[in-house]
C-alpha positions in Angstrom: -2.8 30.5 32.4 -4.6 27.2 32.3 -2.4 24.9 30.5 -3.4 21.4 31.0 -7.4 21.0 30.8 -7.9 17.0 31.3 -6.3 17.8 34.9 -6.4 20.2 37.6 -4.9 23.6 37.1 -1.4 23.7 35.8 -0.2 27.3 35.4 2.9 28.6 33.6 5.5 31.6 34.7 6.3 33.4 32.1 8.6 35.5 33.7 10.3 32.1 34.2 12.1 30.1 31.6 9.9 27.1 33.3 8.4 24.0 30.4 5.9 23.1 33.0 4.5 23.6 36.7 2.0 22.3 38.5 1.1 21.2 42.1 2.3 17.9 43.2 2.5 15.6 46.4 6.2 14.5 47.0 6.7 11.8 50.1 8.9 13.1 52.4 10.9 10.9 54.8 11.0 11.5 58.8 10.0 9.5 61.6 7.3 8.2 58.9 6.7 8.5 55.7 4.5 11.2 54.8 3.0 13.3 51.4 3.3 16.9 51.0 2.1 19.5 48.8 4.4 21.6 46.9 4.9 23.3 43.3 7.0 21.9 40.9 8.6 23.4 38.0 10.8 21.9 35.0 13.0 24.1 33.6 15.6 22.9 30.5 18.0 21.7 33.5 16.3 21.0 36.3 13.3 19.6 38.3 12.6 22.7 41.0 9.6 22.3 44.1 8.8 25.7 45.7 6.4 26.5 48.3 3.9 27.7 45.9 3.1 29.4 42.7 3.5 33.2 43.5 6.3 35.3 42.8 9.2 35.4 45.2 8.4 31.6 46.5 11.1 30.4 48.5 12.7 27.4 46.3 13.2 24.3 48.3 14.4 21.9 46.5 16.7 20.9 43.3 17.3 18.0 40.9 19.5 18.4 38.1 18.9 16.6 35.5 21.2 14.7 33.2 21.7 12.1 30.8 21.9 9.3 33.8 18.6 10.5 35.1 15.8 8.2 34.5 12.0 8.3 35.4 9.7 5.1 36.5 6.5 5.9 34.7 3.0 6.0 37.1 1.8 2.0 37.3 -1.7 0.7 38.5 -0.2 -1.3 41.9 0.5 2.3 43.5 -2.9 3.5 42.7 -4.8 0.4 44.4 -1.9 0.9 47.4 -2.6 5.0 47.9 -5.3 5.9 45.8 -2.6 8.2 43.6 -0.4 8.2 40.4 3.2 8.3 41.0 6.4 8.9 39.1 9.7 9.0 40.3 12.5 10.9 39.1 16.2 9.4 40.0 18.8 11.9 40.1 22.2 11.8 41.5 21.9 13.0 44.7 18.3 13.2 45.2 15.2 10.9 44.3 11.6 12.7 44.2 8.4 10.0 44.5 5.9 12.2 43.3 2.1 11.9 43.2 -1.1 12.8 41.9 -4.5 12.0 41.6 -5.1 12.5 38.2 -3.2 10.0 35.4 -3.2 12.0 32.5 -1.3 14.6 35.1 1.0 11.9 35.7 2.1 11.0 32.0 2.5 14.5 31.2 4.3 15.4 33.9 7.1 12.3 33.3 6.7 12.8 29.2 7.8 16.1 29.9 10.8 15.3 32.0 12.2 12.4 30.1 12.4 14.8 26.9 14.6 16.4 28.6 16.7 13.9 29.5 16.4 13.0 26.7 18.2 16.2 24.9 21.4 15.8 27.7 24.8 14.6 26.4 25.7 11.7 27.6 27.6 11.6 30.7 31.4 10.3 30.5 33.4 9.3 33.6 37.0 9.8 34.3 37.6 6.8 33.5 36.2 7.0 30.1 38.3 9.3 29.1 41.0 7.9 30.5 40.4 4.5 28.3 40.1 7.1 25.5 43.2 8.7 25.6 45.4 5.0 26.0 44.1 4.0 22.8 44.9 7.0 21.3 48.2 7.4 22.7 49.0 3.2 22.4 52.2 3.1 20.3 53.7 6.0 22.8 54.7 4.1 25.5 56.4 7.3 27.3 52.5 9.4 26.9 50.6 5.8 28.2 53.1 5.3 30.8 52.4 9.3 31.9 48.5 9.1 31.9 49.0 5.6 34.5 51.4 7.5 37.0 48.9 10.9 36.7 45.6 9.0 37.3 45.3 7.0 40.1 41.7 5.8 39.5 43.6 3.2 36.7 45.8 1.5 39.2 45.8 -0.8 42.4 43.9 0.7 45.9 43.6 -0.8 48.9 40.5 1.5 49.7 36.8 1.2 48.7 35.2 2.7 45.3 32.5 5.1 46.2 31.6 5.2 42.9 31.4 3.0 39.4 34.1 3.3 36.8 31.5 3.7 34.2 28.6 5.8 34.1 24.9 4.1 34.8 21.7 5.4 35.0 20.7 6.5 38.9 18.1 4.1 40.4 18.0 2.0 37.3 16.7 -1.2 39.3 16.6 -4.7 38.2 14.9 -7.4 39.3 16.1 -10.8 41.2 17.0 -8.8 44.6 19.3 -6.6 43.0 19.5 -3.1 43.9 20.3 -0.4 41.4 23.5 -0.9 38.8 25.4 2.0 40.6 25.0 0.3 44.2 26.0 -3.2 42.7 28.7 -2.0 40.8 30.1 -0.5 44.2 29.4 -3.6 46.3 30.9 -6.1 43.3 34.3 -4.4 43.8 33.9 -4.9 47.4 33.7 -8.5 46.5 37.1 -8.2 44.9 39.1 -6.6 47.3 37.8 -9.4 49.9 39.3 -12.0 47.5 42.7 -11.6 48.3 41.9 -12.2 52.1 39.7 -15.2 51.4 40.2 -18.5 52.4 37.7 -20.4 50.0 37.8 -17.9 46.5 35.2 -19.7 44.8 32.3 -18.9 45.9 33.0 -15.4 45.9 34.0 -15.6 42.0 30.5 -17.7 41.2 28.8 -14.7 43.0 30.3 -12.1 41.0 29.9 -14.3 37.7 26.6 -14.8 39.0 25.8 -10.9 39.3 27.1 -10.6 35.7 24.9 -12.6 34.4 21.7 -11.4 35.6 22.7 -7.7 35.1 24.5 -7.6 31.8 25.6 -3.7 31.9 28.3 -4.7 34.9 30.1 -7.0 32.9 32.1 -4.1 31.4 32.4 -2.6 35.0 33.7 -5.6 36.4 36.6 -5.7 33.6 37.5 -2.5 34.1 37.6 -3.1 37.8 39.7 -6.3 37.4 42.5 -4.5 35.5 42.6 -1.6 37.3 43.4 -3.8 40.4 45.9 -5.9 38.3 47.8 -2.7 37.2 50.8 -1.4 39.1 50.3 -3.8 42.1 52.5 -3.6 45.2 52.9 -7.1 45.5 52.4 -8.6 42.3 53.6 -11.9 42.6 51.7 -12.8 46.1 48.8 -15.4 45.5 47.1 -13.0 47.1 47.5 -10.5 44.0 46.5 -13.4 41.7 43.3 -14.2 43.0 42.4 -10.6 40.8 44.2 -12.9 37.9 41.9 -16.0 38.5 38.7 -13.9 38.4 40.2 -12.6 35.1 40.4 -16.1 33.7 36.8 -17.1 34.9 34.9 -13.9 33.5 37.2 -14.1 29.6 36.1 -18.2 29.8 32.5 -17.3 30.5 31.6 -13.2 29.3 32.9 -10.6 26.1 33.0 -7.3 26.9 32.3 -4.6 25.0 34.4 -3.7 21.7 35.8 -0.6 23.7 36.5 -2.3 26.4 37.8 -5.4 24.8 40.2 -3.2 23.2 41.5 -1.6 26.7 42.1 -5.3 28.4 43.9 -6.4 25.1 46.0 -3.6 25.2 46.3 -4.2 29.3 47.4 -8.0 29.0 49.9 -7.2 26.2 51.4 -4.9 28.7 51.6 -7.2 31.2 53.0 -9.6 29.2 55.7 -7.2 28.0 56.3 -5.8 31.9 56.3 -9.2 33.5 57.8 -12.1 30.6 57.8 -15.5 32.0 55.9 -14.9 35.1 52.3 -16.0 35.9 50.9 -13.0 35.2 52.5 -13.4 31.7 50.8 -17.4 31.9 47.6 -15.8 32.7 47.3 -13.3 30.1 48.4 -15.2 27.7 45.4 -17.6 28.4 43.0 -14.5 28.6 44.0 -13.6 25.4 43.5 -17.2 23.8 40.0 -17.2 25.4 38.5 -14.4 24.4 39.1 -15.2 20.8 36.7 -18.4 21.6 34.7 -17.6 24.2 30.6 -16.8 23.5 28.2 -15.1 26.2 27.5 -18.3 28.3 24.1 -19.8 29.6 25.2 -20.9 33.1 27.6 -19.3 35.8 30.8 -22.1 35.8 30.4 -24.8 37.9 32.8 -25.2 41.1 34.4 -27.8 39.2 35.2 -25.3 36.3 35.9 -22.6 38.4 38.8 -24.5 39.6 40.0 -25.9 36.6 40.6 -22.1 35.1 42.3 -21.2 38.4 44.6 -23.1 37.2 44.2 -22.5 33.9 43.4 -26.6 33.0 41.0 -28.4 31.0 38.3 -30.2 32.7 37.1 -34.1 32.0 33.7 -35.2 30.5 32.2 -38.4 30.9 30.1 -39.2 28.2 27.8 -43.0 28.2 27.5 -44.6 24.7 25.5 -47.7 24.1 26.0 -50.9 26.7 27.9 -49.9 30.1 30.7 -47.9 28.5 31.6 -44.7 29.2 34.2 -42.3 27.6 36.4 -39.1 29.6 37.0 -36.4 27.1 39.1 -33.4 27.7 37.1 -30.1 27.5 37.5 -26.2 28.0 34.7 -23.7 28.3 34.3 -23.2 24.8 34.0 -27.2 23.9 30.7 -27.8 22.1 28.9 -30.7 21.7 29.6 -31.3 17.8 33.5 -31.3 18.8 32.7 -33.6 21.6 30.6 -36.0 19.0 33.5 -35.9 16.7 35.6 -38.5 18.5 32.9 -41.1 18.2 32.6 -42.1 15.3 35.7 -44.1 14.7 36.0 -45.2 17.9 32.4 -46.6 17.6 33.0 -47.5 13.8 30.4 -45.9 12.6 32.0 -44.0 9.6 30.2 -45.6 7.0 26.9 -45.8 8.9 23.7 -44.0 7.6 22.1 -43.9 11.0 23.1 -40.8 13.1 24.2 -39.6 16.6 23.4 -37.3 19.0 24.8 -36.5 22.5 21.4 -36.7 25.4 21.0 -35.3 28.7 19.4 -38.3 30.3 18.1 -39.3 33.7 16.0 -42.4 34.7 12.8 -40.2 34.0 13.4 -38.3 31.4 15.9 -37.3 28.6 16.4 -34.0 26.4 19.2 -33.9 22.9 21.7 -31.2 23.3 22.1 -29.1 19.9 25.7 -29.0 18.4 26.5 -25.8 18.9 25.7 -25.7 23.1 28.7 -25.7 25.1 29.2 -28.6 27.3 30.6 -26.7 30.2 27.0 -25.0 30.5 25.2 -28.5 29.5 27.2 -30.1 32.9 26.7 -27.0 35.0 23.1 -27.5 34.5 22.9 -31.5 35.2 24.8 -30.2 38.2 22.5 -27.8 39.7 19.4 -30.9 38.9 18.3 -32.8 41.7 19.0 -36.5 41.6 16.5 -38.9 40.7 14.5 -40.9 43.5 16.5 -43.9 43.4 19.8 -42.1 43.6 20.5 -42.1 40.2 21.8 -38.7 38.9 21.7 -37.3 35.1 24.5 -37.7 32.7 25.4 -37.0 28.9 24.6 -39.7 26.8 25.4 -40.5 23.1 22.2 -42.0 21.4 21.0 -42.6 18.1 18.5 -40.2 17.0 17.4 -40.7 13.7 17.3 -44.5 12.3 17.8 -43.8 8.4 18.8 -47.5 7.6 18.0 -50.8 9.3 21.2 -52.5 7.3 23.0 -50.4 9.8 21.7 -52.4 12.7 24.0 -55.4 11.4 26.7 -53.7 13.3 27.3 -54.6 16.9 27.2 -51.9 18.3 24.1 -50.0 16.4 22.3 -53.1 17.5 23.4 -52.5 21.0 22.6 -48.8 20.9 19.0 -49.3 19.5 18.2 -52.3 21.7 19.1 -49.9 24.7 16.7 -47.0 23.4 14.1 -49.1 22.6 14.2 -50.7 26.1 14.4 -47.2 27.4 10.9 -46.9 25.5 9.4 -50.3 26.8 10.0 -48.9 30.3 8.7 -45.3 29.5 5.5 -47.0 28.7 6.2 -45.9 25.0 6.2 -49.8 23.3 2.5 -51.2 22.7 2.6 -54.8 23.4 0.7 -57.3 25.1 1.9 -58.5 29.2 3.6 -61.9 27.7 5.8 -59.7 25.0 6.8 -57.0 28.0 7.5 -60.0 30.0 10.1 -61.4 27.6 11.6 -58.5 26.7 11.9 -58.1 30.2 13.6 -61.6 30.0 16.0 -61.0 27.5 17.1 -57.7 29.2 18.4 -59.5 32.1 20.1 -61.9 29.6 21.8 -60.0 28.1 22.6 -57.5 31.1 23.4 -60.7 33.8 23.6 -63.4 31.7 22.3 -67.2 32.6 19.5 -67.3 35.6 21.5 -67.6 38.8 19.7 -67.7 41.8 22.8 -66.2 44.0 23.1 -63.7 41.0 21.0 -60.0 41.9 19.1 -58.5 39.2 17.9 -54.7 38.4 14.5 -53.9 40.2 10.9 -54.2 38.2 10.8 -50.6 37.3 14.1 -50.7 34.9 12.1 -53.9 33.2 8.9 -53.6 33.1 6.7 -50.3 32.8 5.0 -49.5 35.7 2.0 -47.8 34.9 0.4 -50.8 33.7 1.1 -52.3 37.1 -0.7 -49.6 38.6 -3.4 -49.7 35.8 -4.6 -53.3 36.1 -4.3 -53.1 40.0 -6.5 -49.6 40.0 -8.8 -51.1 37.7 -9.6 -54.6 39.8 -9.6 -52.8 43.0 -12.5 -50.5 41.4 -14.8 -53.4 40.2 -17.7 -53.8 42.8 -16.0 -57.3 43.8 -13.3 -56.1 44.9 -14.7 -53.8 47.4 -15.9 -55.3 51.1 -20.1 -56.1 51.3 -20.4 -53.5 53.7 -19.0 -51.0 51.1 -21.0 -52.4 48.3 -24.0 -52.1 50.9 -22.8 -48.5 51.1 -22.6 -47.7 47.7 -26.3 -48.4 47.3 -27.8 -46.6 50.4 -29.1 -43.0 49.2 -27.0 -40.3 50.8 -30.0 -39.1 52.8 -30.4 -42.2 54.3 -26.3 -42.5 55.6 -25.9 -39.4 56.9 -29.0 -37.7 57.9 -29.0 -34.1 58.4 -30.6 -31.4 61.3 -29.8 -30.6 64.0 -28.2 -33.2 65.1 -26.0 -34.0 61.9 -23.2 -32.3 64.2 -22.9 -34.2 67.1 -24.5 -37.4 66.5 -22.6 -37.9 63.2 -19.9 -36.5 63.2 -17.7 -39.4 63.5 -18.0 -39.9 59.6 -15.0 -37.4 58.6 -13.0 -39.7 60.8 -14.5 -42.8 59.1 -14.2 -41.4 56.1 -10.2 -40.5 56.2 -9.9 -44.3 57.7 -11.5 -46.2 55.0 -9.2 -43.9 52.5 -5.9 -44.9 54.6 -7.3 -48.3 54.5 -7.6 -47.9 50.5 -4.4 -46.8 50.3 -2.6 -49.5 52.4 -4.9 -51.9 50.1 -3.3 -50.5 46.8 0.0 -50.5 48.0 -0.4 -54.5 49.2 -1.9 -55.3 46.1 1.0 -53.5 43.9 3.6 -55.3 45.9 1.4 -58.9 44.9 1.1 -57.4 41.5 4.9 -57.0 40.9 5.8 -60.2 42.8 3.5 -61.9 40.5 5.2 -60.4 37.5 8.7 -60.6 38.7 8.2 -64.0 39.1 6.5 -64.8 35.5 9.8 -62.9 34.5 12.1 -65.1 36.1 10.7 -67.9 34.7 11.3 -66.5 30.9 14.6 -65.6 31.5 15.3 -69.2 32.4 13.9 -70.6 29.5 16.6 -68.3 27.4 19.9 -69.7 29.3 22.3 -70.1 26.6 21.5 -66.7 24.6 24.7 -64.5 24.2 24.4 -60.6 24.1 24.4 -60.6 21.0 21.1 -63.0 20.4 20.0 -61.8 23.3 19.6 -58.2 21.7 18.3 -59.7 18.3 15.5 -61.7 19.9 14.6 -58.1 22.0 14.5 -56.8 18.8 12.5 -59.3 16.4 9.6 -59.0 19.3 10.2 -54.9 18.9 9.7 -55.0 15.3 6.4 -56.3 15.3 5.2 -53.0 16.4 4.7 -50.8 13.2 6.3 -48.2 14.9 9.1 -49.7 15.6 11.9 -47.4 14.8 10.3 -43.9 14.8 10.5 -41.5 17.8 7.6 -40.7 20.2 6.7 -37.0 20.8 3.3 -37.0 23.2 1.1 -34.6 21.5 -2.6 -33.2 21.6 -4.9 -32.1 18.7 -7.6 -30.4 18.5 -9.6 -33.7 17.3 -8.8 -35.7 20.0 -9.2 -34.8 23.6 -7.1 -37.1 25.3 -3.2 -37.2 24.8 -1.5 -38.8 21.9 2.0 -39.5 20.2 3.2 -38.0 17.6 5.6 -40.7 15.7 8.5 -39.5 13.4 9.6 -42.2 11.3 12.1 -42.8 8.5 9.1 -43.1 6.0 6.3 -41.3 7.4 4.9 -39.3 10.7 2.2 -41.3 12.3 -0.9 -40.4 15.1 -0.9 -43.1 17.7 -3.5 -42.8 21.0 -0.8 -43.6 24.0 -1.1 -47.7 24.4 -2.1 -48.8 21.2 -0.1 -50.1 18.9 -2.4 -49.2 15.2 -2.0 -46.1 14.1 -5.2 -43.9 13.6 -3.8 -41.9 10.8 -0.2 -42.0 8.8 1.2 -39.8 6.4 4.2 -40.9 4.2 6.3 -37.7 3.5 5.4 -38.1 0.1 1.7 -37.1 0.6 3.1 -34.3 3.6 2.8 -31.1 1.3 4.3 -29.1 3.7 5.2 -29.0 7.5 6.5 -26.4 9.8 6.2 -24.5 13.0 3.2 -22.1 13.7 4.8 -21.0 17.2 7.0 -22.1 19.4 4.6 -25.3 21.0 2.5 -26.1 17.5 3.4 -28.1 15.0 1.4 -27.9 11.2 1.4 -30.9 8.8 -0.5 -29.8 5.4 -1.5 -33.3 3.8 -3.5 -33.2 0.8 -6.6 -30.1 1.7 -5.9 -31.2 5.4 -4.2 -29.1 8.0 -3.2 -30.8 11.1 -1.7 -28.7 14.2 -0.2 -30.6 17.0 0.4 -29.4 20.6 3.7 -30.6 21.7 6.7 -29.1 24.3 9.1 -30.5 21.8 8.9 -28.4 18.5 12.6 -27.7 18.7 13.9 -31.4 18.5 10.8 -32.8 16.4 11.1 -30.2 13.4 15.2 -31.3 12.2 14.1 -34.9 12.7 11.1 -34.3 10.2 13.4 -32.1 7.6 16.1 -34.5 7.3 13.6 -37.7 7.3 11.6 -35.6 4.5 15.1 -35.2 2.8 16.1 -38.6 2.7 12.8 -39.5 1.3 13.3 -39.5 -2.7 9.7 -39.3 -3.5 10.0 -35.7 -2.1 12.6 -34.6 -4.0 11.9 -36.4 -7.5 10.4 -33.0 -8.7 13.9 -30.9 -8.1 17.4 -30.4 -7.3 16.5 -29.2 -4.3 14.4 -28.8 -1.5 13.6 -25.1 0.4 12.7 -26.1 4.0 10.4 -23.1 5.4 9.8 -19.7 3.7 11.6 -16.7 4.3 10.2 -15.0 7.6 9.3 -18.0 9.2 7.9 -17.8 12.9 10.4 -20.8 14.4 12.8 -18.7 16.3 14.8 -21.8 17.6 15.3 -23.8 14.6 15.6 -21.6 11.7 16.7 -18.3 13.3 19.6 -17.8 15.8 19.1 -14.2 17.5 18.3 -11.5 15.3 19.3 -13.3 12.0 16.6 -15.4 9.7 17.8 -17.9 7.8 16.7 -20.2 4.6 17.9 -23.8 4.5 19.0 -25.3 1.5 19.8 -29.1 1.6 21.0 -31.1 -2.0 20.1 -34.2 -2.8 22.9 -36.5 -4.8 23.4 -39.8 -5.4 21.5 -41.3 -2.6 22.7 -38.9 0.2 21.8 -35.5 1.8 24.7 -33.4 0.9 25.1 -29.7 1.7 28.2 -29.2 -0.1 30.2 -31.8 -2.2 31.2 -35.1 -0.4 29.5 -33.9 2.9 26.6 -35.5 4.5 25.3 -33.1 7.2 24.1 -35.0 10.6 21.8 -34.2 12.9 24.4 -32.7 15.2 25.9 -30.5 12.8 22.6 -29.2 10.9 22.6 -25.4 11.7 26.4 -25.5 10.5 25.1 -26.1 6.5 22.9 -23.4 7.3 23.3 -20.4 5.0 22.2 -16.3 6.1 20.1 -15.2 3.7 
């Protein structure tokens, strides 16, 4: 009976409890690969291929289908390759790559069999059940002991797994070079046995951390490997054995697993601890235990460092730069984030009573990024870690900076002036400070006084491109090596002659010209040997004019060294705000976006006015549109801007807005973004939305009584709605 009429014939057996059948190519593997013609049928359990459709076909082949079955749907690549739609079916013991020429064939055909999957109960492994009956039977220690002694899949082998401890879907593949979950879950314990042979155990821990992290469904394998291993050990006590405790430590510092799962190691560790009292098994489960009431899925496999801090079950130092060349080590564990990290500063800064707040930086020569409160610094130093060093040599760091300027009374202390003089020379350097060449200069002065003091001729100083901004070096050297002048009179002579007359063409264009590539690619080497000679003239020049300012301030002291830098800073109108670079649809080149204390300001990169400013009092509202746009509503005026940094500029703007009073002289409080807002990593944190609420009382943002909220710790006064 003709069943399937967008396709070619598709015939059903009545005789037969078969849901479909139909010819199909399957690829066979021999000496080659190969396609062959057969008759398939799906039946309620299984995926049969006969030699044809008549009674009394031999049947040649079986797949039994099951709840770990899956199906990889027909896809366009495999067409273009073989001019055919394929599906394949993963079973167990057999995989069928199946093909057709006709699609809507193809979707019916793996429709049809994923239903039935579909309708199987899911499969449970031995040691499911196993896991299953412990935590039934955990207050009987006589019935727990019974079920360990009866099943040997729970305890200690020497020999390979051929198979994972829980169930996974066959041929479930994942990308990154991974095969499927089965096959990794059989090499990862591979990986484990070879630990208590190796020499060197970390890098075989970051690989199996590393595995974990890109396929999350062998996280709970891995756990359940790990305390089989550690369970009735012959040798318990070897260093050998407690390599299986180390790896322990590393995944509870760095993954959860799941609540059934978590339960069953719980359970394990207390056992331990009760079997084995003041040993270092007992030392290490008791640390387990303590982390994985902290720990949070992590962002980064541990560093090396880390990895051998848990080993030994220690805490690891942090280095973080605050203004001027200080530095301060912090002990941290895995779980330290940067809000706890931020919460030693401000005393021994002094900056309790300071409006002005802090923020911990990654920073490098070229380029800097804040790191939220609630990111763990174990995954922030993994990740400088893994960054290539700058050109000079210089690598990143954490850095605490001053991130929003609320008050310029502040600055009175010593060390907010210090802190602001260094970020804004950061900015001079970055290009980021409009100013004319004789007020770069002498800032670039005053740098060097206050960094080295008096001029000293025997005294060495920092190289031009931590003083001055080079791409106005390169600017006015590109731009007088491209006047006419500039150029040699045989070039100018060039320049003028039509193209038809320099380099005739015909037949003999070929052979009788064809020296001009090569005279071409010498006048650019020459061009480029030019550039780089006047550059050198270019910096000298400046360099020198530098020198010469910085000995006409001999005498300043830090101190006045810094408030001179800054009086010449604060003649920009800008000075103060933060510099996002931005596009919009009414300009086509690239601009900066400036957040400031009393308004957000459009700058075009170099000059120092403003082409438009809007005081948060006239800013009706402001948010995020998606995840690179942000919206400013002023007056009947919407304004989107096109910026990388949505996620750092939008807090900035709420708690400017906040401290603003004109915007809040019409209420108690303020409602910061609408219910459903489409700002994923300000407002929302995974799967939960959330409204922000912020007070406004006698002068200060307050969130609850007597607590001023900082940048730092924002999304803490954050309420689910």
């Amino acid at each position: 009976i003709l069943l399937n009429k967008l396709g070619p014939p598709c015939y059903l057996i009545f005789e037969v409890d078969f849901l479909f059948t139909g010819w199909l190519l399957r690829e066979v593997r021999g000496n080659w690969i190969k396609q062959r013609r057969y008759w398939f049928a799906l039946s309620q359990d299984s995926l049969d291929y006969y030699s044809g459709p008549e009674k009394g076909a031999r049947r040649l082949g079986t797949l039994v289908l099951t709840s770990l079955c899956s199906v990889i749907w027909p896809d366009k690549q495999t067409y273009k390759e073989t001019g055919h739609w394929s599906i394949t079916v993963y079973g167990r013991k057999h995989c069928y790559r199946l093909y057709t020429k006709h699609f809507n064939e193809a979707v019916h055909w793996a429709c049809a069999i994923q239903k039935i999957i579909d309708t199987k109960a899911p499969v449970e492994t031995p040691t499911q059940l196993l896991i299953r009956d412990i935590e039934e039977n955990k207050f009987n220690p006589e019935v727990v002991e019974h079920i360990y002694q009866h099943n040997p899949i729970l305890k200690y082998t020497q020999g390979p797994l051929y198979a994972p401890l829980l169930p996974f879907p066959y041929g479930s593949l994942d990308g990154k070079g991974y095969g499927s979950v089965r096959e990794e879950a059989v090499k990862l314990f591979n990986c484990l046995q070879q630990l208590e042979s190796a020499r060197e155990p970390v890098p075989i821990i970051q690989g199996v951390l590393q595995t974990c992290l890109d396929l999350r469904p062998l996280r709970d394998e891995v756990y359940c490997q790990l305390v089989k291993q550690t369970s009735y050990t012959p040798a318990p006590y070897t260093a050998a054995h407690l390599r299986y405790w180390q790896l322990l430590t590393c995944m509870s510092c760095t993954f959860l697993p799941g609540p059934t799962v978590l339960k069953y190691l719980r359970f394990h560790l207390k056992r331990i601890q009760s079997q084995s009292p003041e040993s270092e098994m007992d030392n290490y489960a008791s640390f387990i235990s303590e982390a994985l009431e902290k720990t949070k899925c992590r962002e980064c496999v541990p560093s090396w460092e880390e990895i051998q801090m848990l080993m030994s079950r220690q805490e690891m130092l942090c280095t973080v730069h605050y203004p001027g060349p200080l530095s301060c080590q912090l002990n941290i564990s895995s779980h330290t984030t940067a809000n706890e990290v931020w919460a030693h500063f401000p005393v021994k800064l002094g900056l309790q009573e300071s409006k002005n707040t802090f923020a911990l930086y990654e920073q490098s020569a070229l380029w800097e990024q804040p790191v939220t409160g609630s990111a763990l610094i174990a995954d922030t130093l993994t990740s400088l870690s893994t960054k290539e060093s700058d050109v000079d040599g210089r690598t990143e760091a954490i850095t605490d900076k001053l991130c929003l300027l609320l008050g310029l009374s502040g600055l009175a202390l010593f060390v907010l002036t210090l802190a602001f003089a260094l970020q804004c020379h950061e900015m001079v350097v970055r290009g980021q400070l409009p100013a004319c060449d004789e007020d770069l200069q002498s800032l670039a002065s005053l740098r060097l006084q206050c960094l080295m003091g008096d001029f000293s001729t025997h005294a060495p100083y920092p190289p031009l491109d931590e003083l001055f901004p080079g791409h106005m070096l390169e600017a006015r050297v590109v731009m007088s090596l491209s006047a006419p002048h500039a150029l040699p009179p045989c070039q100018v002579a060039a320049q003028d002659c039509p193209t038809a007359q320099r380099f005739p063409t015909g037949l003999l264009a070929g052979t009788l010209w064809s020296h001009t590539a090569i005279a071409a690619h010498k006048q650019k080497v020459e061009q480029d040997m030019r550039l780089r000679s006047r550059l050198k003239e270019e910096a000298a020049a400046v360099m020198g004019s530098i020198l010469e300012r910085w000995k006409g301030v001999a005498g300043y002291s830090r101190r006045d060294s810094m408030a001179a830098y800054l009086t010449i800073a604060r003649q920009w109108s800008g000075f103060g705000c933060t510099l996002y670079e931005s596009s919009t649809g009414s300009f086509s080149q690239k601009l900066w976006l400036g957040v400031a204390a009393t308004s957000v300001s459009v700058y075009r990169q170099g000059e120092a006015e403003a082409l438009e400013s809007f005081p948060y009092g006239q800013i009706c509202s402001y948010g995020v549109s998606d995840s690179n746009t942000f919206k400013i509503t002023a007056g009947d005026r919407d304004l989107l801007f096109e910026t990388t940094k949505v996620q750092w500029l939008t807090p900035q703007v709420i708690i400017y807005s906040l401290t603003n009073k004109s915007c809040l002289s019409r209420g108690r409080f303020a409602c910061i973004f609408p219910r459903g807002t489409k700002n994923p990593s300000v407002i929302s944190h995974g799967a939960q939305k959330w409204l922000l609420f912020i007070y406004w009382t006698h002068g200060r943002i307050e969130a609850e009584p007597s607590k001023a909220p900082t940048f730092m710790n924002l999304r803490s006064h954050i309420a689910p709605t």
